[in-house]
C-alpha positions as CSV (number, residue, x, y, z in Angstrom):
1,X,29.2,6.0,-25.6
2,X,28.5,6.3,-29.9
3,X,25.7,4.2,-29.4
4,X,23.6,6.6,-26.5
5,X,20.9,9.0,-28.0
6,X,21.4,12.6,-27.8
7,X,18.3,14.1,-29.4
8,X,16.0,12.4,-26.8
9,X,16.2,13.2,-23.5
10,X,13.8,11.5,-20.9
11,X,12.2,13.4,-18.0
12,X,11.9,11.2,-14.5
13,X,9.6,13.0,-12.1
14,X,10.3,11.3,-8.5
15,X,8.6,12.5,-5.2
16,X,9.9,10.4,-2.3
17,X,11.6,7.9,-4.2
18,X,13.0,4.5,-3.2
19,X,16.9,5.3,-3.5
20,X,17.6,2.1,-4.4
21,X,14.9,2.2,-7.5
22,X,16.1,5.2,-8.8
23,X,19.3,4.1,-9.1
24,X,18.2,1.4,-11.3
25,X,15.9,3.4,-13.3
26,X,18.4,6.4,-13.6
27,X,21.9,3.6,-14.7
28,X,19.4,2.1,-17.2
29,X,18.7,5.4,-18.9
30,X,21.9,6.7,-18.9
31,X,22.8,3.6,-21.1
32,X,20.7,4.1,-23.7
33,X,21.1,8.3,-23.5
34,X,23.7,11.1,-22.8
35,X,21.8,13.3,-20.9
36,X,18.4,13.0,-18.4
37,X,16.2,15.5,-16.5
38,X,15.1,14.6,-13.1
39,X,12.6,16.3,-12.0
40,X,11.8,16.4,-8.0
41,X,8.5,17.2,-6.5
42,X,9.1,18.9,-3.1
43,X,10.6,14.9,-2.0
44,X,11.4,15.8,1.5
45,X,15.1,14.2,1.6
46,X,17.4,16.2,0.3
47,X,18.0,14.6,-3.5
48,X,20.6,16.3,-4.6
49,X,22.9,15.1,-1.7
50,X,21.7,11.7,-1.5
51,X,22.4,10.8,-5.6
52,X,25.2,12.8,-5.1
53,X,26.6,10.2,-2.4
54,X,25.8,7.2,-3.7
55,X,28.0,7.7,-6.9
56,X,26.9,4.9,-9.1
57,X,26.2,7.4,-12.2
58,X,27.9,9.8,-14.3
59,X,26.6,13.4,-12.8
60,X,27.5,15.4,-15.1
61,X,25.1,14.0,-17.2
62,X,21.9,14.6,-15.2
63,X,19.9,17.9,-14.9
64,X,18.4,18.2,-11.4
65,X,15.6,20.5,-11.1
66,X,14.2,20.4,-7.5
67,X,10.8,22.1,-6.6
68,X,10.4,23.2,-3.5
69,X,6.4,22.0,-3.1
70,X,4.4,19.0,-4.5
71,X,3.5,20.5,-7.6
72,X,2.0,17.5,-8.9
73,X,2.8,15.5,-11.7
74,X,1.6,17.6,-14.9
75,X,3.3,20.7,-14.2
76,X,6.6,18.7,-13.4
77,X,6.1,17.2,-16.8
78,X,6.1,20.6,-17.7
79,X,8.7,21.9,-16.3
80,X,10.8,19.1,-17.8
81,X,9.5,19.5,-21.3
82,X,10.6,23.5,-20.7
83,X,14.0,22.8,-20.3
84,X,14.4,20.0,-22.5
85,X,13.8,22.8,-25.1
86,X,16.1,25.0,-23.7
87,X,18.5,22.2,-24.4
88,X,18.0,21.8,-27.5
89,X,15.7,18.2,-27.8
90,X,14.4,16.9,-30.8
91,X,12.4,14.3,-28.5
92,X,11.5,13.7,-24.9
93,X,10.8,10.9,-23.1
94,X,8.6,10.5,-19.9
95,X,9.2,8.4,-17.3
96,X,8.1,7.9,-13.7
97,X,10.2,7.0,-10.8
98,X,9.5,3.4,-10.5
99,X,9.7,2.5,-15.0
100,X,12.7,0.8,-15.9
101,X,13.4,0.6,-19.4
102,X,14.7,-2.4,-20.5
103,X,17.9,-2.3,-22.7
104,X,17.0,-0.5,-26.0
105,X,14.1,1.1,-25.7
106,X,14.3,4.4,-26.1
107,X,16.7,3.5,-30.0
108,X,13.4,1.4,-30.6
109,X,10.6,4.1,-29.9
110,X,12.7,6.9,-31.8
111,X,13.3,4.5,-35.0
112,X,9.9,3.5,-34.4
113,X,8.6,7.1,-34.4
114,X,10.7,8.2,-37.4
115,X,9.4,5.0,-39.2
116,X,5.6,6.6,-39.1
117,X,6.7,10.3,-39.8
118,X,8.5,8.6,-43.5
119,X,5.0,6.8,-43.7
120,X,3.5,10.8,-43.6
121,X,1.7,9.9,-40.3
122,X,0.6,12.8,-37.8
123,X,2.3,10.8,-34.5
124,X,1.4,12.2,-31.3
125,X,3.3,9.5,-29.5
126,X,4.9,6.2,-29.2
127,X,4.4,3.9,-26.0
128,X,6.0,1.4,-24.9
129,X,4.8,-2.3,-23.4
130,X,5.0,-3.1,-19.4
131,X,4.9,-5.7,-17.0
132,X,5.6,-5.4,-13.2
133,X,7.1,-8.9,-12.4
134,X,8.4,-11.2,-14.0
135,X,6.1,-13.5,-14.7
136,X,3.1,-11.2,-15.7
137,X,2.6,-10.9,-19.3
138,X,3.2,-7.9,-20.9
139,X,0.6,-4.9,-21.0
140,X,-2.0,-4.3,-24.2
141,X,-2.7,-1.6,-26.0
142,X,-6.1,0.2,-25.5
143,X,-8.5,1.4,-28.5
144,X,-12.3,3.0,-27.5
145,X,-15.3,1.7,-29.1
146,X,-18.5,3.1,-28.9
147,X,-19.2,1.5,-25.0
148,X,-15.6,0.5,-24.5
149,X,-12.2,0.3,-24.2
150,X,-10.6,-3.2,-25.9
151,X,-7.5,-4.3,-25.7
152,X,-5.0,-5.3,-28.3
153,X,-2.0,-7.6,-27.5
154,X,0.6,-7.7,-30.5
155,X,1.6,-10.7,-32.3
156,X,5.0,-11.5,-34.2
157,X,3.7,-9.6,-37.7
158,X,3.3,-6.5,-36.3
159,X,6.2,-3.8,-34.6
160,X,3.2,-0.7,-34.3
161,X,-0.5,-0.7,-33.1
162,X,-2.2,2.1,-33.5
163,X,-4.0,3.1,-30.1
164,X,-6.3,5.9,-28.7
165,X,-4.2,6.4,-25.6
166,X,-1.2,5.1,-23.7
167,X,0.6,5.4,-20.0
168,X,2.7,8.4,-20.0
169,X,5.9,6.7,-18.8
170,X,7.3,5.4,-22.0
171,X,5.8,7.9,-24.0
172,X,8.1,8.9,-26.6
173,X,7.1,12.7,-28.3
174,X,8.7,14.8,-29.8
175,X,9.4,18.6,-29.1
176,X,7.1,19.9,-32.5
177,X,4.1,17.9,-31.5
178,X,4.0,19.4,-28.2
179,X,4.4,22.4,-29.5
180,X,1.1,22.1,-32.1
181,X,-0.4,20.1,-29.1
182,X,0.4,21.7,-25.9
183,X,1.8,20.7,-22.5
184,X,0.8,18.6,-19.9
185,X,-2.9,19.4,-18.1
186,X,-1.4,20.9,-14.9
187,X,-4.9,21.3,-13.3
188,X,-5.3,17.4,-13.3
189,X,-2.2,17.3,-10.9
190,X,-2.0,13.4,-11.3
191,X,-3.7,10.9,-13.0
192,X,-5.6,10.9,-16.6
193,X,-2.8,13.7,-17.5
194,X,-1.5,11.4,-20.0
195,X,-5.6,9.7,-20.9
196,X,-6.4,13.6,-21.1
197,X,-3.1,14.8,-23.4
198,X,-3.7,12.3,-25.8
199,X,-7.2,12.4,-26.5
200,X,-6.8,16.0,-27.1
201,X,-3.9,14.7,-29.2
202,X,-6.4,13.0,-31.4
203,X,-9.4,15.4,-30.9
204,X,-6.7,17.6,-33.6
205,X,-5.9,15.3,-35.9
206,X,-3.1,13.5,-34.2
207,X,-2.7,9.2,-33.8
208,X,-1.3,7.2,-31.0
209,X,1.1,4.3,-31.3
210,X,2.2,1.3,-29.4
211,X,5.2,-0.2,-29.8
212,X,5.6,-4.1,-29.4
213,X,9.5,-4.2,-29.0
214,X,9.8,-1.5,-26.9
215,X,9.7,-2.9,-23.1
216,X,10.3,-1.5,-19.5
217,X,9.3,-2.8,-15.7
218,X,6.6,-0.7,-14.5
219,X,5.4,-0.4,-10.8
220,X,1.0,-0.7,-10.4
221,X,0.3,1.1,-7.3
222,X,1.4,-0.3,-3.2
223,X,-0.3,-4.2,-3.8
224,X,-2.1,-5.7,-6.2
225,X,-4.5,-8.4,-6.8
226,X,-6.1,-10.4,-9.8
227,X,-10.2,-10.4,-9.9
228,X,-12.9,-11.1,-12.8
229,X,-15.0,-8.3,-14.1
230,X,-15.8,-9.3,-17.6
231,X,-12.5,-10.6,-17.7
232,X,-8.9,-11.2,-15.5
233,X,-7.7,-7.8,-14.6
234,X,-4.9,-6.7,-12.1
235,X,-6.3,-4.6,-9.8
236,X,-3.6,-2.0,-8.2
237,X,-4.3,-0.9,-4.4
238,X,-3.0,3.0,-3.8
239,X,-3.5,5.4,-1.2
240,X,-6.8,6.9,-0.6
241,X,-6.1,10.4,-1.9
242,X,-5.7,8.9,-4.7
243,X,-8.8,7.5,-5.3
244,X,-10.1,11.2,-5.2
245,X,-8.2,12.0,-7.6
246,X,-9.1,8.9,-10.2
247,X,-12.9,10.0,-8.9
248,X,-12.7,13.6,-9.7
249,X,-10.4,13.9,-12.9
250,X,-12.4,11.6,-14.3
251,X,-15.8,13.9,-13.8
252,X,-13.8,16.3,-15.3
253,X,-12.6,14.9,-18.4
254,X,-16.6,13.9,-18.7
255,X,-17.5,17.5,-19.2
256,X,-14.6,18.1,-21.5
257,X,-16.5,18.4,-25.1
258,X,-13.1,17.2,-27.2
259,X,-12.5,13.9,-25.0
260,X,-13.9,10.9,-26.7
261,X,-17.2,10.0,-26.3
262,X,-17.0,6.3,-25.9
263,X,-14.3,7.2,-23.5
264,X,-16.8,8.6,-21.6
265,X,-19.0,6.0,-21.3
266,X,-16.4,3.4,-20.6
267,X,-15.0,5.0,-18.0
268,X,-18.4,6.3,-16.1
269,X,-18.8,2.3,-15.6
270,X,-15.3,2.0,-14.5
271,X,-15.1,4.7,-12.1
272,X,-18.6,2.7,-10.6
273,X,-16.5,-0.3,-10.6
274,X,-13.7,1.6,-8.6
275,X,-16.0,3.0,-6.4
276,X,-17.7,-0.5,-5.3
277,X,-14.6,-2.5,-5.3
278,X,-12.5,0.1,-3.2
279,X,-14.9,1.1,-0.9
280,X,-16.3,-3.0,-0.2
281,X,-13.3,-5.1,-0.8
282,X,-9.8,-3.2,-0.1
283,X,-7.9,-1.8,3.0
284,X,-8.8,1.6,4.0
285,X,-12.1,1.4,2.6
286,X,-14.0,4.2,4.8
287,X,-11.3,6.3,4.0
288,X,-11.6,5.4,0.2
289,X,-15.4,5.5,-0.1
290,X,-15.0,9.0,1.6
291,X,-12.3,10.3,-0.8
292,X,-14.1,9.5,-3.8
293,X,-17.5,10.8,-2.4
294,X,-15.4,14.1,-2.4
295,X,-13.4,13.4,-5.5
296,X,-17.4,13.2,-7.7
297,X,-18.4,16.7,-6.0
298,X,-15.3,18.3,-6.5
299,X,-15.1,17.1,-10.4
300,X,-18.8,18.3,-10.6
301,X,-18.0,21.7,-8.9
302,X,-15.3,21.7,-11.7
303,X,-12.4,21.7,-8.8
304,X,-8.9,21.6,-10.1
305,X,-5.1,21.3,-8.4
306,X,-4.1,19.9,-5.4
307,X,-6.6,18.5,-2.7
308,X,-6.3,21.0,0.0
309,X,-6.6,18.7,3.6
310,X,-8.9,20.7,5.8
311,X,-6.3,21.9,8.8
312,X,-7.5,21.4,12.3
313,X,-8.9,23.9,14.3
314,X,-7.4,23.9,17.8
315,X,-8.9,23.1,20.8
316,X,-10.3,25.9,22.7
């Protein structure tokens, strides 16, 4: 119990989460800190009760905050970071459902972030390295050029690599740089919140770290797959409405003047890549062509929030 953090408490947003997953996520938080927010997105089994029978964790030292709506994934970021200050946080931690840490790494990101503030740099945040399997190698770290985004693996002389933006589950940041940077995006609702938050990061100033020894398991998406474009890259399958929202935040963040330039240019070519793989070579791909055909005129209308389904009329 002397050994668990108490300035740094991580936030877990879950919507419809695998029980079982949770469980593991939530036990290998709560050795490593004393207290966690869990966040809930309108999940439509009762949370509360279900943790609350399964009995595998100390209570008393979670905060359950439970929406009553799918308010997507920024604004229960938000909400988390909100009363994470009320508590008193020095740090906070986000983390999504299905991220397991792996033992130590939240001690490793917080030493690693107060190493960089006594070397007098402005630290936005401190990521951590994932794999989803065992036998996958463990993620890079991403840096823009002027076309595009490289990646840097770490070697044995280095701890921290300075990057332009990393995953939000992992990311270590403290409570003052939020407060110089702002929140969470709440109009992207999910995905690029954490591309867009920390290229505004260093649109003011602000660097991005990655940090070698600090590990977790991290679920990609329903299925994946291994293909060449340029190189070997894991592909993640999801849903189709998610595609539209890939398709459309990322016509957003194009016609956002602080967002990175080369950013820009690397994703416009990825976004065609999405678009051709997932609407040629993946299941559902009518329904995914379709989603991001909506996903490019929404971003260009300059459409935020939640994708509103169309209700059926009823017969007459």
């Amino acid at each position: 119990m002397n050994n668990l953090s108490t300035d740094v408490i991580p936030i877990v947003v879950t919507y419809d989460p695998d029980v079982t997953q949770l469980q593991s996520v939530l036990n290998a938080l709560l050795t490593q800190t004393q207290t966690l927010l869990l966040v809930d997105n309108g999940s439509k089994i009762n949370l509360e009760e279900t943790l609350h029978n399964t009995k595998s964790y100390p209570q008393e030292r979670i905060e359950l905050l439970s929406l009553k709506q799918n308010l997507g994934l920024g604004a229960a970021y938000n909400m988390g970071i909100a009363k994470a200050r009320q508590m008193g946080a020095e740090y906070i931690l986000l983390m999504d459902q299905d991220s397991i840490p792996e033992p130590g790494m939240i001690g490793i990101l917080k030493n690693s972030h107060q190493t960089l503030i006594r070397q007098h740099k402005k630290v936005a945040a401190v990521g951590v390295r994932y794999r989803s399997r065992p036998n996958a190698e463990y993620s890079q770290f991403a840096h823009i050029t002027r076309f595009r985004i490289t990646r840097q693996d770490c070697d044995s002389t280095n701890n921290l690599i300075q990057a332009d933006f990393v995953i939000s589950s992992g990311s270590l940041i403290s409570i003052n740089t939020l407060d110089e940077i702002g929140d969470m995006d709440e109009s992207l609702f999910i995905d690029h919140i954490d591309t867009e938050w920390c290229l505004r990061a260093k649109s003011k100033g602000y660097e991005i770290y990655g940090c070698c020894h600090a590990k977790m398991w991290h679920s990609l998406g329903n299925k994946q797959t291994r293909i060449w474009l340029g190189r070997w890259r894991t592909i993640a399958y999801h849903q189709p409405f998610r595609y539209y929202y890939m398709v459309r935040n990322s016509v957003l963040l194009w016609q956002r003047p602080y967002i990175h330039a080369g950013w820009k240019r690397a994703d416009k070519l990825r976004i065609l890549y999405t678009v051709f793989f997932f609407s040629l070579f993946s299941p559902n791909r009518i329904k995914n062509l379709i989603m991001m055909i909506n996903g490019f005129m929404d971003g260009f209308k300059g459409k935020t929030g939640k994708l509103i389904k169309p209700t059926k009329k009823p017969d007459a």
